[in-house]
C-alpha atoms as a printed R data frame, in Angstrom:
    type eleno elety resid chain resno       x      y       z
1   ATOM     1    CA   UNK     A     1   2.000  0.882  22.608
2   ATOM     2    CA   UNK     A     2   1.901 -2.449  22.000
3   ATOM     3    CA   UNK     A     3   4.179 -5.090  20.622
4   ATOM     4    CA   UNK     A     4   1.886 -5.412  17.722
5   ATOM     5    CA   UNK     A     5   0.503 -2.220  17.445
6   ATOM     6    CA   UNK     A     6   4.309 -1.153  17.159
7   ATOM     7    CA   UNK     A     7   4.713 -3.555  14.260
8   ATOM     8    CA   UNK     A     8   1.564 -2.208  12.799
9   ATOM     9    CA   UNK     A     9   2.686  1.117  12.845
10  ATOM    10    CA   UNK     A    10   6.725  0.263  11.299
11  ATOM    11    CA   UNK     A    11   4.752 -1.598   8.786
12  ATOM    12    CA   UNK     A    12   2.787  1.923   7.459
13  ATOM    13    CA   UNK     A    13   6.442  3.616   7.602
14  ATOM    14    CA   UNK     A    14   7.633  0.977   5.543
15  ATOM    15    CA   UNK     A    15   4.762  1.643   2.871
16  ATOM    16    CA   UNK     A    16   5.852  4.915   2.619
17  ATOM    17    CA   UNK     A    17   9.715  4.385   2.200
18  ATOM    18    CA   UNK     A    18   8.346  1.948  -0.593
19  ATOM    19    CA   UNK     A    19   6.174  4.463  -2.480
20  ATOM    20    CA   UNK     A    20   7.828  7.753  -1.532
21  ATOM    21    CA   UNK     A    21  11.625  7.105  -0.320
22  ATOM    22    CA   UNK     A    22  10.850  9.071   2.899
23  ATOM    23    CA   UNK     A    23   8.235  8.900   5.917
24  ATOM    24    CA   UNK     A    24   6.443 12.145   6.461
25  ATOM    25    CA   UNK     A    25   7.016 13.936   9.150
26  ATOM    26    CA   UNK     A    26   3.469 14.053  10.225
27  ATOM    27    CA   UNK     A    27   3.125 10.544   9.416
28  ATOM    28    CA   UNK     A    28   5.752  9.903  12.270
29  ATOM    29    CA   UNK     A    29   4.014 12.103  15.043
30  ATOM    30    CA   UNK     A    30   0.730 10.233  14.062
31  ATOM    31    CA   UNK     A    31   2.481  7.384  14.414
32  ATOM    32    CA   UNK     A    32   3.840  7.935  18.035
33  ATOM    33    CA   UNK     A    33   1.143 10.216  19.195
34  ATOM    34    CA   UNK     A    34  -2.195  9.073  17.430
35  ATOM    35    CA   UNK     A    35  -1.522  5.594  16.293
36  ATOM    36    CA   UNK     A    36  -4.840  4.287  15.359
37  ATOM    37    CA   UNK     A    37  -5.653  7.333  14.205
38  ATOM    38    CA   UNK     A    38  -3.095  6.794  11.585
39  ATOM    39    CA   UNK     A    39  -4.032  2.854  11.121
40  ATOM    40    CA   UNK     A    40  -7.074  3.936  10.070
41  ATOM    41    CA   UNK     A    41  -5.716  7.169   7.617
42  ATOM    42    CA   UNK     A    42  -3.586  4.528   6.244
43  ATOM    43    CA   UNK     A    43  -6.275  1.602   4.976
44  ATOM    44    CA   UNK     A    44  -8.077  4.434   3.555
45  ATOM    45    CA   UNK     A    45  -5.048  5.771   1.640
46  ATOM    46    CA   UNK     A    46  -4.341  2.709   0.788
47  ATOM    47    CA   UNK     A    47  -7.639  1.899  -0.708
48  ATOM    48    CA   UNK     A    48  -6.737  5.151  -2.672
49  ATOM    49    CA   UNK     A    49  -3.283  4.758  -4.391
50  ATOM    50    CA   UNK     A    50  -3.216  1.464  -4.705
51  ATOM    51    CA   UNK     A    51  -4.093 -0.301  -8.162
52  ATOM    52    CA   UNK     A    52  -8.250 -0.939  -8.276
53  ATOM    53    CA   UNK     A    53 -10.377 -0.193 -11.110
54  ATOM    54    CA   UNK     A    54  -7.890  2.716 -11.508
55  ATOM    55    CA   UNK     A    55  -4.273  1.821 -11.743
56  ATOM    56    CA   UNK     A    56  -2.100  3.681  -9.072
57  ATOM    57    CA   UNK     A    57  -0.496  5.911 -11.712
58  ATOM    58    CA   UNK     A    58  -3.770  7.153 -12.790
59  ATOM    59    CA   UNK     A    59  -4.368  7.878  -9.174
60  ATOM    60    CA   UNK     A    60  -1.149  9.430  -8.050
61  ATOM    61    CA   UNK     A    61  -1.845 12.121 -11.308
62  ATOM    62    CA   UNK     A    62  -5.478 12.914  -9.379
63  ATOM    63    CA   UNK     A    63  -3.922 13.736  -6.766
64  ATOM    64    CA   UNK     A    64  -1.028 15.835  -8.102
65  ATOM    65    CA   UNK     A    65  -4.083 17.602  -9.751
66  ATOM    66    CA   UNK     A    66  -5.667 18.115  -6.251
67  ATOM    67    CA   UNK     A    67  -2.555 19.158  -4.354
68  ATOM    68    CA   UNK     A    68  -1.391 21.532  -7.029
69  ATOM    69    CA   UNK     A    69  -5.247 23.222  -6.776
70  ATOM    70    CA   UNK     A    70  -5.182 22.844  -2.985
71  ATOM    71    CA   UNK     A    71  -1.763 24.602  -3.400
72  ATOM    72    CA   UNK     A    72  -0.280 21.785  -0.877
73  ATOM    73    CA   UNK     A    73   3.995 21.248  -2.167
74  ATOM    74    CA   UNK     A    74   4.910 18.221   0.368
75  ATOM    75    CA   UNK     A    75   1.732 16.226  -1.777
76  ATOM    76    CA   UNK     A    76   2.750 17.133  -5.001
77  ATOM    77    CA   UNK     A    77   6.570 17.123  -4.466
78  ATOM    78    CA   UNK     A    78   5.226 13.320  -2.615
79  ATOM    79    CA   UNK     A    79   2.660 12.010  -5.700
80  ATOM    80    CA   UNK     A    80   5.076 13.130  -8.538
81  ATOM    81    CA   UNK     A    81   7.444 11.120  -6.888
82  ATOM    82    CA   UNK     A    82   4.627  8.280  -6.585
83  ATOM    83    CA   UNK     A    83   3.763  8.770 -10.452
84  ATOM    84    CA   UNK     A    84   7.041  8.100 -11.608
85  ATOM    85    CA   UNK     A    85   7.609  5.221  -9.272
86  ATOM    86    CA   UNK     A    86   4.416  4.182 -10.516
87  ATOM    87    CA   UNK     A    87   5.286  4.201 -14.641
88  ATOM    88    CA   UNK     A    88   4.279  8.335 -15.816
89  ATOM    89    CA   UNK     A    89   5.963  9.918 -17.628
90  ATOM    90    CA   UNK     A    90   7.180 13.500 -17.140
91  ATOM    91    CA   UNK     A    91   4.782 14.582 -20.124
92  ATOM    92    CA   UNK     A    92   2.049 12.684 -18.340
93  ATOM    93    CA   UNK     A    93   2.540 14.832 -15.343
94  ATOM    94    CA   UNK     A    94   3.400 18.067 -17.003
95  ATOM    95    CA   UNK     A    95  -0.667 17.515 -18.517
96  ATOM    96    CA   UNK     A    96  -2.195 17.363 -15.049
97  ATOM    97    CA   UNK     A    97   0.063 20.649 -13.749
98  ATOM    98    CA   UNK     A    98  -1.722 22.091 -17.008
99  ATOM    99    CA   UNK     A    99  -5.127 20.661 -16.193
100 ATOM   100    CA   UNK     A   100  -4.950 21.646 -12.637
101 ATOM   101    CA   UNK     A   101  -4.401 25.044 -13.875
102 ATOM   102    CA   UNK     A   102  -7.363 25.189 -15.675
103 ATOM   103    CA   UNK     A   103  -9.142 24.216 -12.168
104 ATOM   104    CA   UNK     A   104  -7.020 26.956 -10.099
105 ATOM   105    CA   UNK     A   105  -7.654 29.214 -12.805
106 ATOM   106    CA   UNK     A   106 -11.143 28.784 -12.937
107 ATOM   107    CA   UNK     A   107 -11.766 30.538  -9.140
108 ATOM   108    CA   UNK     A   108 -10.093 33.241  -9.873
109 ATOM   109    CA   UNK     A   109 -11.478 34.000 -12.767
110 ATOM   110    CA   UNK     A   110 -15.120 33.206 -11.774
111 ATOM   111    CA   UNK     A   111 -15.034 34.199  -8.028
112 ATOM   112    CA   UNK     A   112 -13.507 37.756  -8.548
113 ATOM   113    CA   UNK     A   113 -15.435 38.826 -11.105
114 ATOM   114    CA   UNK     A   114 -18.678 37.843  -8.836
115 ATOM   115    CA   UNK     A   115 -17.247 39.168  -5.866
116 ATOM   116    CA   UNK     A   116 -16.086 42.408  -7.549
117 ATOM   117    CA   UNK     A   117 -20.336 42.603  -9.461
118 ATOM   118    CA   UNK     A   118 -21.850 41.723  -5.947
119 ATOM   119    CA   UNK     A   119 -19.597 44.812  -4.177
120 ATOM   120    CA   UNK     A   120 -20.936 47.547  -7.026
121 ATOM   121    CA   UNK     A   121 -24.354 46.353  -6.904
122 ATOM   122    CA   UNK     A   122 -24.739 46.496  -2.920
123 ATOM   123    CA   UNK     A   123 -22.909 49.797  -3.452
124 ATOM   124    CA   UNK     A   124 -25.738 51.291  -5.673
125 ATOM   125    CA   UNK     A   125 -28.299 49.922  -3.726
């Protein structure tokens, strides 16, 4: 890898000790084995978390949301982290777990009931 590419690389580490007290593990192997693979991951993320038209908070709660739903712990255990860092409170935070499940919720209670209906009616058929 190269001198700069190295640099490059320390630099997205760095971002993450700043935001999250910790680089990923699969940060690191991206990192050493896919570099620009992770360059690339990382200007997207960036784009993001960072404050926009959103503020980062706002955006670290989305994706507690998401990684709660996509039942992921390293992202939320990582974003509620972030979402204090980046000003929420613990109420604010306690509201998305709630919201998210009304979201993780929601499958179960519409996909099982459709998958259970769909069974019985092939079964009469």
């Amino acid at each position: 890898m190269s001198e700069t590419k190295a640099k490059d690389i320390e630099s997205i580490y760095e971002t993450y000790r700043e935001y999250y007290g910790e680089v990923p593990d699969w940060v690191r192997v991206f990192g050493e084995r896919a570099p620009e693979a992770l360059h690339h991951y990382h200007g997207l993320r960036k784009i993001g978390v960072e404050d926009g038209v959103l503020p980062r908070k706002v955006k670290e709660l989305v994706l507690i949301g998401i990684n709660l739903v996509r039942r992921y712990p390293p992202g939320v255990r990582l974003n509620v982290k972030g979402a204090l860092d980046a000003g929420c409170t613990p109420d604010e935070i306690v509201e998305v777990m709630v919201t998210a499940m009304v979201s993780g919720a929601a499958c179960s209670l519409i996909e099982g009931p459709r998958a259970l209906l769909d069974e019985l009616n092939q079964r009469k058929g």
